[in-house]
C-alpha positions in Angstrom: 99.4 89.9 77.6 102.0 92.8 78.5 105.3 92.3 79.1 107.0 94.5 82.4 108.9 97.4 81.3 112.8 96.9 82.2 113.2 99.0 84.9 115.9 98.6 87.0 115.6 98.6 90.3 119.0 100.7 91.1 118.0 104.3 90.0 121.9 105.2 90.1 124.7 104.1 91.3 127.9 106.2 92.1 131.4 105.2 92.1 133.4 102.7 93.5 135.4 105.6 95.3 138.9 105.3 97.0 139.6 106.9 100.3 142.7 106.2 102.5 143.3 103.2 99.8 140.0 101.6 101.4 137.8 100.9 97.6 134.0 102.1 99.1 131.3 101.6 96.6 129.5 101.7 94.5 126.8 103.4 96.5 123.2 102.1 94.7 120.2 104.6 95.0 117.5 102.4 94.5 114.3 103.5 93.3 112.4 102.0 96.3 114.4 104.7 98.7 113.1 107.5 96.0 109.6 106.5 96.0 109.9 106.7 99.8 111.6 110.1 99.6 108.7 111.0 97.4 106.5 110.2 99.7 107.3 112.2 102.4 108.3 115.0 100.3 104.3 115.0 99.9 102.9 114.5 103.0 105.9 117.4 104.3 104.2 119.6 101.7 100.3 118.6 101.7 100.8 119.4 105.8 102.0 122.4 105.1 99.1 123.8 102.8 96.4 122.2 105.4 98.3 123.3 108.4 97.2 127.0 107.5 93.5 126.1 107.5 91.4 127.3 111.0 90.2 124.4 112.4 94.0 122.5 111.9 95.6 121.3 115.3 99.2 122.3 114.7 100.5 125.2 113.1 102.9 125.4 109.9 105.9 125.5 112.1 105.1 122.3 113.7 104.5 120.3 110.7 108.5 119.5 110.3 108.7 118.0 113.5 105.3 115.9 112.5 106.6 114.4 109.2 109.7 113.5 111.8 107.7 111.2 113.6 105.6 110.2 110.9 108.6 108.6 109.3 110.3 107.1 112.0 106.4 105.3 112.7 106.5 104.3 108.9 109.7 102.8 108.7 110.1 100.8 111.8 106.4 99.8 112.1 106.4 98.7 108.8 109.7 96.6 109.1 108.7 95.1 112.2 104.6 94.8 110.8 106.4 93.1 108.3 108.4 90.8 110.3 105.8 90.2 112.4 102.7 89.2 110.4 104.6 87.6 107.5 108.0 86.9 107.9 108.5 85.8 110.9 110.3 82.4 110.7 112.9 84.0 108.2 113.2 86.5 110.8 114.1 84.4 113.4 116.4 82.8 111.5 118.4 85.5 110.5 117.9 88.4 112.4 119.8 90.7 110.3 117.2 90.8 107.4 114.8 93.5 109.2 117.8 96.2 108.3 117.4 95.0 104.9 114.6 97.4 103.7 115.9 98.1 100.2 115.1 94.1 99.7 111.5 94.7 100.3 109.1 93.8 103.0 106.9 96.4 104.2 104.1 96.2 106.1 100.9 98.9 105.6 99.3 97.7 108.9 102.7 97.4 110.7 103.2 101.4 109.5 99.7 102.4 110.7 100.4 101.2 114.0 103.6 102.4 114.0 102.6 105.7 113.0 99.8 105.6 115.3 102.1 104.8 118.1 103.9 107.9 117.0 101.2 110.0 116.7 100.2 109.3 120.0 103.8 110.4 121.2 103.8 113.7 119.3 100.3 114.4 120.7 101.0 113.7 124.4 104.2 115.9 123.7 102.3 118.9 122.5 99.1 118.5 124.7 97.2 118.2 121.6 94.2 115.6 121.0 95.2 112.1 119.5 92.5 111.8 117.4 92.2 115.7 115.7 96.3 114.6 115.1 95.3 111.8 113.4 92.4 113.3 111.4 94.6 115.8 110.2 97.5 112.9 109.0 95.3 111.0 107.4 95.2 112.8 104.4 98.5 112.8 104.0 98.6 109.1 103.7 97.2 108.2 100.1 99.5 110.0 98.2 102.7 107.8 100.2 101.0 104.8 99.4 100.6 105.7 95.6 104.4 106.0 95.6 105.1 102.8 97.8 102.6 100.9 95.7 105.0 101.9 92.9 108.2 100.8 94.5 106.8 97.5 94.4 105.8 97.3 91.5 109.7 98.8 90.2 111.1 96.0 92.3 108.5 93.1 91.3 107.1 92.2 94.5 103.6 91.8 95.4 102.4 91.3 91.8 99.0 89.4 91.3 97.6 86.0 90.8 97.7 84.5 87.0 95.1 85.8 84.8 93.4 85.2 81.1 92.9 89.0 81.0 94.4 91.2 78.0 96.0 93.2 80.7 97.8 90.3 82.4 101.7 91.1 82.9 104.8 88.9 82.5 107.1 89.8 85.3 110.5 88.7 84.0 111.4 87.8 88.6 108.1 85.5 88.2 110.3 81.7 88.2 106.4 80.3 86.9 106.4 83.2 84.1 102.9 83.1 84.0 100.8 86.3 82.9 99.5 88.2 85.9 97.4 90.8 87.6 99.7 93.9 87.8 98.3 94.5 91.4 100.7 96.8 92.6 99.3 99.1 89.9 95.8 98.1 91.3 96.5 99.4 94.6 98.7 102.2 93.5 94.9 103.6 91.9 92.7 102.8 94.6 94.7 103.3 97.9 96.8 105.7 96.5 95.1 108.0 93.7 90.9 107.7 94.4 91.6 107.5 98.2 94.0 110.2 98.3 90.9 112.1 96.6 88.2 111.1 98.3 89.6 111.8 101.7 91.1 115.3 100.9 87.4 116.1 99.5 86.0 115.3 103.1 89.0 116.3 104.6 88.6 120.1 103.2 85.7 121.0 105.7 85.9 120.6 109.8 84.8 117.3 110.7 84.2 116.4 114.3 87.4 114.0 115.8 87.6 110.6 114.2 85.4 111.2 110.7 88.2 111.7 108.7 90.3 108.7 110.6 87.2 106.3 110.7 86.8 107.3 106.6 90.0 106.3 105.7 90.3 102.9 107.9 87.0 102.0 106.1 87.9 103.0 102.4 91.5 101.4 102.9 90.5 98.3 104.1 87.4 97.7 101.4 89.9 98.9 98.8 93.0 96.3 100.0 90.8 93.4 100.8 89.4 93.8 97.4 92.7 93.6 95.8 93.7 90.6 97.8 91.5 88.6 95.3 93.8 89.1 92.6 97.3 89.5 94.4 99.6 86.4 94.9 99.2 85.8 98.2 102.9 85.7 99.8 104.4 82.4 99.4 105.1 81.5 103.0 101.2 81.0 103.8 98.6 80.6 100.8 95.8 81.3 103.3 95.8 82.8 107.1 95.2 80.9 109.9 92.2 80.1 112.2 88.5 81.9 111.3 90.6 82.3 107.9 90.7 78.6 107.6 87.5 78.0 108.3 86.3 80.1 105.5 88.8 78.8 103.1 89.4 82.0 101.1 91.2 84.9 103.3 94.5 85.9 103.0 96.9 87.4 105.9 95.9 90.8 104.4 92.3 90.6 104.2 92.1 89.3 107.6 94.3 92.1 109.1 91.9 94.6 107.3 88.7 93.7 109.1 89.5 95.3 112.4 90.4 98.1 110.6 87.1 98.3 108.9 85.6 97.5 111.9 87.2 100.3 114.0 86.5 102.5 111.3 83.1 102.0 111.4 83.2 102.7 115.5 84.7 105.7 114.8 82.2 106.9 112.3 79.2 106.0 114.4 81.3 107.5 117.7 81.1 110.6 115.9 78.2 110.6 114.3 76.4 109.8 117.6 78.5 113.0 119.0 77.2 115.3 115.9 73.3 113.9 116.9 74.2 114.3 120.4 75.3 118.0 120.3 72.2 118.9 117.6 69.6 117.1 120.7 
């Protein structure tokens, strides 16, 4: 068994400081907020490299205002995705909590369709197709949720179910203090690391619209419902409701990942019916 590393979750705290004899502080920089700023920090630079390549659909100087909307898709589609699909009685009954982010309680799927939604904005406002956009953000995904991945893991959330295994953790925020799978650490591998470099590898040559796109929905959903075998399911429903019921074993996150495998699969044969099409 390994026992969490003490990490605290405040990376630095400043102050308190006295203005106009009004005591402010002290101001916590929590290492949740970093890993976020890390994350765009990589997507900002990544879209810089691959907006020089030939077949990219925006240009270098456009990337600052991409990484603009990006965010804005991440953070509130996440917060509400969150909300939505597995908070949503604690949400209702105190309405406050979704301005809470440095608690926790983000949603991948919420921020894929808020960034989507975004996406779709920033393409309709520089006449530019929604899916090369997307196929082109894509990439830049991975590497954010390699970082986010590790925010949860800093702040204990998310962790795994209990496990026999020599690798099992004792997460000191557990109240059962059983050993279990370090999940986050899990995903931070697979949908962070070996998707970030699988999709970059198929990324680096011109792809017709929605390969890249369709790629990543598939490999991100395989890779998360995979994982949700050995992650603690949140606490506010063991198991998801109706077809998930009837199978006895899904979780909310597994069952939110089969459209996106599904769609990724449309896209795939979409374009791959389009390649077969234009070779005819």
């Amino acid at each position: 068994m390994l026992n969490y590393p003490q990490i605290d979750p405040v990376a630095l705290s400043l102050g308190p400081f006295e203005l106009a004899d009004t005591v402010i502080g002290p101001l916590q920089v929590h290492w949740y907020g970093i890993m976020y700023l890390l994350a765009f920090t990589c997507a900002w630079l990544l879209a810089s490299r691959n907006s020089q390549r030939p077949w990219s659909p925006i240009v270098k100087t456009q990337v600052e205002d991409l990484i603009v909307f990006g965010a804005w898709g991440v953070i509130l589609g996440g917060r509400f995705g969150y909300m939505l699909f597995y908070s949503a009685d604690k949400w209702l009954a105190d309405p406050g909590m979704i301005f809470r982010i440095w608690e926790g309680g983000m949603s991948f799927h919420g921020g894929l369709l808020g960034v989507a939604l975004a996406l779709l904005l920033y393409a309709r406002k520089h006449k530019l197709a929604f899916l090369s956009l997307a196929d082109f953000v894509v990439p830049l995904v991975p590497a954010g949720l390699f970082f986010g991945r590790l925010g949860n893991f800093i702040g204990q959330e998310l962790w795994g179910r209990p496990t026999e295994m020599s690798w099992g953790m004792l997460f000191p925020a557990d109240p059962e203090q059983l050993a279990r799978h370090p999940s986050q650490l899990y995903e931070a591998m697979l949908e962070g690391a070996v998707l970030f470099l699988i999709i970059n590898w198929y990324a680096r040559k011109p792809r017709l619209y929605g390969e890249v796109s369709g790629l990543f929905l598939i490999l991100y959903g395989a890779f998360r419902f995979a994982v949700e075998f050995v992650r603690q399911p949140d606490p506010q429903f063991a198991l998801d409701s109706g077809a998930a019921e009837l199978l006895g074993w899904m979780t909310r996150g597994q069952t939110l990942c089969i459209p996106m495998i599904i769609f990724g699969l449309w896209l795939m044969r979409k374009s791959l019916r389009a390649l077969v099409s234009r070779k005819a």
